[in-house]
KEKE-3310 file (N, C-alpha, C; in steps of 0.2 Angstrom, whole numbers, plus 5000, padded with zeros to 4 digits):
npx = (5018:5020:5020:5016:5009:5000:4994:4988:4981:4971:4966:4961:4947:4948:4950:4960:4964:4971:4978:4991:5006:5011:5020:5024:5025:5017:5007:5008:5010:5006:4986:4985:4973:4970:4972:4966:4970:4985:4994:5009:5020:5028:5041:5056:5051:5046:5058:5062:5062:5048:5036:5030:5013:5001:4985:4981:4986:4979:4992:5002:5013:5011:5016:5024:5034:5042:5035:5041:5054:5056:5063:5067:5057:5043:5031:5031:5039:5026:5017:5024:5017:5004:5003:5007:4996:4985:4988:4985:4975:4967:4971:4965:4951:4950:4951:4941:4930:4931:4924:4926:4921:4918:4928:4942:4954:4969:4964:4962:4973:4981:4972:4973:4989:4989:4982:4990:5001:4993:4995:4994:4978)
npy = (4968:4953:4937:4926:4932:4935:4923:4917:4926:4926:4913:4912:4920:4931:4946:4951:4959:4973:4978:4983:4989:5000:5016:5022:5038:5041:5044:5055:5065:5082:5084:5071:5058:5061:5053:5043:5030:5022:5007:4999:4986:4978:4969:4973:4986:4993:4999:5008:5025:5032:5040:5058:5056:5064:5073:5066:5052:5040:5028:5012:4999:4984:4974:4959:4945:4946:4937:4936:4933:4922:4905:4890:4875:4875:4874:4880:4893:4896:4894:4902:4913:4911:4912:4926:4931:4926:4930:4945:4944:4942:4952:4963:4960:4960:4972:4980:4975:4985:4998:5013:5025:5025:5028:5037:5047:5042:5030:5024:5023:5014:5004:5000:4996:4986:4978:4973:4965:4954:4936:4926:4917)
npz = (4934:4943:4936:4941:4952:4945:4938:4950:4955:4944:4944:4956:4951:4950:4940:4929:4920:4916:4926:4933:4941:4952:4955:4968:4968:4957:4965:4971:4963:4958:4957:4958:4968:4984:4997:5009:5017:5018:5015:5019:5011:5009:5017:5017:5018:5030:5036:5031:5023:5022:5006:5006:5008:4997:5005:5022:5025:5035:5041:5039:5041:5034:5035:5024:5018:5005:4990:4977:4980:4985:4983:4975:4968:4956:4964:4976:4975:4970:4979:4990:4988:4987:5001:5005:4997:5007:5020:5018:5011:5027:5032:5026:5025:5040:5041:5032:5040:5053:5062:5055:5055:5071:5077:5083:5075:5084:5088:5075:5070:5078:5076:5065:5063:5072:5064:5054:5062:5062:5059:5043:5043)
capx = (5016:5024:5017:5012:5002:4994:4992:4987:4973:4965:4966:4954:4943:4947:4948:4968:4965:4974:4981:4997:5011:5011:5026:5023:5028:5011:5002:5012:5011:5002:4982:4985:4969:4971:4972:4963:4973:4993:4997:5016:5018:5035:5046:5061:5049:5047:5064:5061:5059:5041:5037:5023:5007:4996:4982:4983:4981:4980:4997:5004:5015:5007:5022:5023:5039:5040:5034:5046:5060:5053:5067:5065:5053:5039:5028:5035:5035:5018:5015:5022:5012:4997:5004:5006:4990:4980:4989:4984:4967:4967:4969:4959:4945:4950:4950:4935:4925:4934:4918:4931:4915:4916:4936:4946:4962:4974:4963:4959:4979:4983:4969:4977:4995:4988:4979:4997:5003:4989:4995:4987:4975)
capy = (4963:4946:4931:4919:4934:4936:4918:4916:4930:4924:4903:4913:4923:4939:4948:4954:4966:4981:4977:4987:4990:5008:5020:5028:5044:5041:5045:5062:5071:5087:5083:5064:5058:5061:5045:5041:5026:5018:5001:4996:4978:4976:4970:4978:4993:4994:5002:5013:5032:5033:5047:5062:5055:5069:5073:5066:5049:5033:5024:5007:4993:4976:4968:4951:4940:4945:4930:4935:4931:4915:4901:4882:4872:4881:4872:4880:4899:4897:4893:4910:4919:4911:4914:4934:4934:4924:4935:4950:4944:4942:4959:4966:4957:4964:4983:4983:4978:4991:5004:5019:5031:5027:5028:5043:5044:5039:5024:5020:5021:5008:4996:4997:4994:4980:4973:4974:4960:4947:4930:4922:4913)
capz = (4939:4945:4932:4947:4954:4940:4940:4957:4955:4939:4947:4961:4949:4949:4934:4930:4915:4914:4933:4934:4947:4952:4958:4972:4965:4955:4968:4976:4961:4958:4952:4962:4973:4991:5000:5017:5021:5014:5019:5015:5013:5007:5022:5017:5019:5035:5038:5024:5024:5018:5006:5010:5004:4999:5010:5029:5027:5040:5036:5044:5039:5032:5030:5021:5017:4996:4986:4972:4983:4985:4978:4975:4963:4956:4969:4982:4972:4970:4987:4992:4984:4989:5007:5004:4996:5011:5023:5013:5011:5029:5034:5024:5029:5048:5040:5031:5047:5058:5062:5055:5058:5077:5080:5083:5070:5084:5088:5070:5068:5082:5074:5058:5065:5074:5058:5051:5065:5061:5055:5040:5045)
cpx = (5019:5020:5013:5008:4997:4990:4986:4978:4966:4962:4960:4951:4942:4949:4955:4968:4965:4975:4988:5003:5011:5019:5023:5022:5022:5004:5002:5015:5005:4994:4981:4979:4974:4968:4970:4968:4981:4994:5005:5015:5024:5039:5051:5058:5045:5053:5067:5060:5052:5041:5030:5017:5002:4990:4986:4981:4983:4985:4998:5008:5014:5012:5022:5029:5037:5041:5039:5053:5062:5059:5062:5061:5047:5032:5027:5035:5030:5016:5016:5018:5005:4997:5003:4998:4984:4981:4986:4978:4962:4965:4966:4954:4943:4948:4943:4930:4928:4926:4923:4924:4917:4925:4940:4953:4966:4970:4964:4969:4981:4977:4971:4984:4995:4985:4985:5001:4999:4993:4991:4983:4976)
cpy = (4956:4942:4928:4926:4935:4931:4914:4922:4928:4917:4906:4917:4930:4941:4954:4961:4972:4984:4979:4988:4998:5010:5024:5035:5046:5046:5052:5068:5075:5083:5076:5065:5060:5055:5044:5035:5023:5015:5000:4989:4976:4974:4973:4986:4997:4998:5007:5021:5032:5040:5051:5061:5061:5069:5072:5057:5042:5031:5017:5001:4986:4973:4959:4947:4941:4939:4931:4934:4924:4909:4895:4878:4876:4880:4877:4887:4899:4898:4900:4916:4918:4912:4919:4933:4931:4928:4941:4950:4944:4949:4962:4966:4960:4972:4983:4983:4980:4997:5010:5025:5031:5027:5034:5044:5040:5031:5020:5020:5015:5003:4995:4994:4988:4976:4969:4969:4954:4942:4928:4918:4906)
cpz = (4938:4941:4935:4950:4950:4939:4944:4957:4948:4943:4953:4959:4949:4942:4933:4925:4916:4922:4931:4939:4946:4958:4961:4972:4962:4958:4973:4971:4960:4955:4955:4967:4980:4994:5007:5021:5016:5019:5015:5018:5011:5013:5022:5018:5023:5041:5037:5024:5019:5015:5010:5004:5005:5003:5019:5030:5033:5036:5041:5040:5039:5030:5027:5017:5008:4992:4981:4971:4983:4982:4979:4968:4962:4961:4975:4982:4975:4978:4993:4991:4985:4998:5008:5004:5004:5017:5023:5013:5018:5034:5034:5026:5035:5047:5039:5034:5052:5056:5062:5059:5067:5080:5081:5077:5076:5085:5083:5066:5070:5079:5068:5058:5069:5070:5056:5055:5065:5055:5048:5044:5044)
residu = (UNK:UNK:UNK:UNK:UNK:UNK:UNK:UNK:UNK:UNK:UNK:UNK:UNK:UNK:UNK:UNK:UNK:UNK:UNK:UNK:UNK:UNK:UNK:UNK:UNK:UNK:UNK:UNK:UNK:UNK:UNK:UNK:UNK:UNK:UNK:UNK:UNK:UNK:UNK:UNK:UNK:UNK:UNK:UNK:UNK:UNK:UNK:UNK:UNK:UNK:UNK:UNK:UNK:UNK:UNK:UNK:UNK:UNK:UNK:UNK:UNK:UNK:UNK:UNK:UNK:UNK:UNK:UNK:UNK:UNK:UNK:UNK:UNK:UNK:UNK:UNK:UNK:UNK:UNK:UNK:UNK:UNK:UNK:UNK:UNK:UNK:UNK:UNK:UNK:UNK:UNK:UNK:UNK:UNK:UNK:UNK:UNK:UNK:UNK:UNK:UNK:UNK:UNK:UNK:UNK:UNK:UNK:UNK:UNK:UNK:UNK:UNK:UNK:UNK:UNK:UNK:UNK:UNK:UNK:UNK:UNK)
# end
């Protein structure tokens, strides 16, 4: 994982130990949970061939400008990456009060795909 997010999640109290970066791959081999929802959040991967996530499950793009791209003074880094994250935290927000029980898939597709064009706040 990227330093400044590491940074950036402890500085807001969350708890980073034994926080990892996962390969895709991880999650599409044999004995891998079955996954109800995949958000991609990479811009470049948007354009991307996604692979087949075992199961069936909701997918949508959460794209967000990658903070590790970020140039400049470390100010300015940082700052990207508190942007991602407030984005990020943004969304999510929007998902988990989605009433998934009362939507149909393709509904609860289109509200995920439109979570996925909310601004940070």
């Amino acid at each position: 994982m990227h330093p400044l997010t590491l940074e950036l999640l402890e500085s807001l109290g969350y708890e980073t130990a034994g926080l990892r970066s996962k390969d895709w791959e991880e999650f599409a081999r044999p004995g891998a949970p079955e996954l109800d929802f995949v958000f991609t959040v990479c811009d470049k991967a948007a354009g991307e061939t996604c692979p087949v996530w075992p199961g069936t499950p909701v997918t949508a793009h959460w794209g967000v400008p990658d903070p590790a791209a970020a140039e400049g003074d470390a100010m300015r880094r940082k700052a990207a990456f508190f942007s991602a994250y407030r984005a990020l935290e943004r969304r999510i927000g929007l998902f988990v009060n989605l009433r998934i029980d009362e939507l149909d898939r393709l509904a609860l597709k289109r509200s995920v795909e439109e979570i996925g064009k909310t601004p940070p706040a």
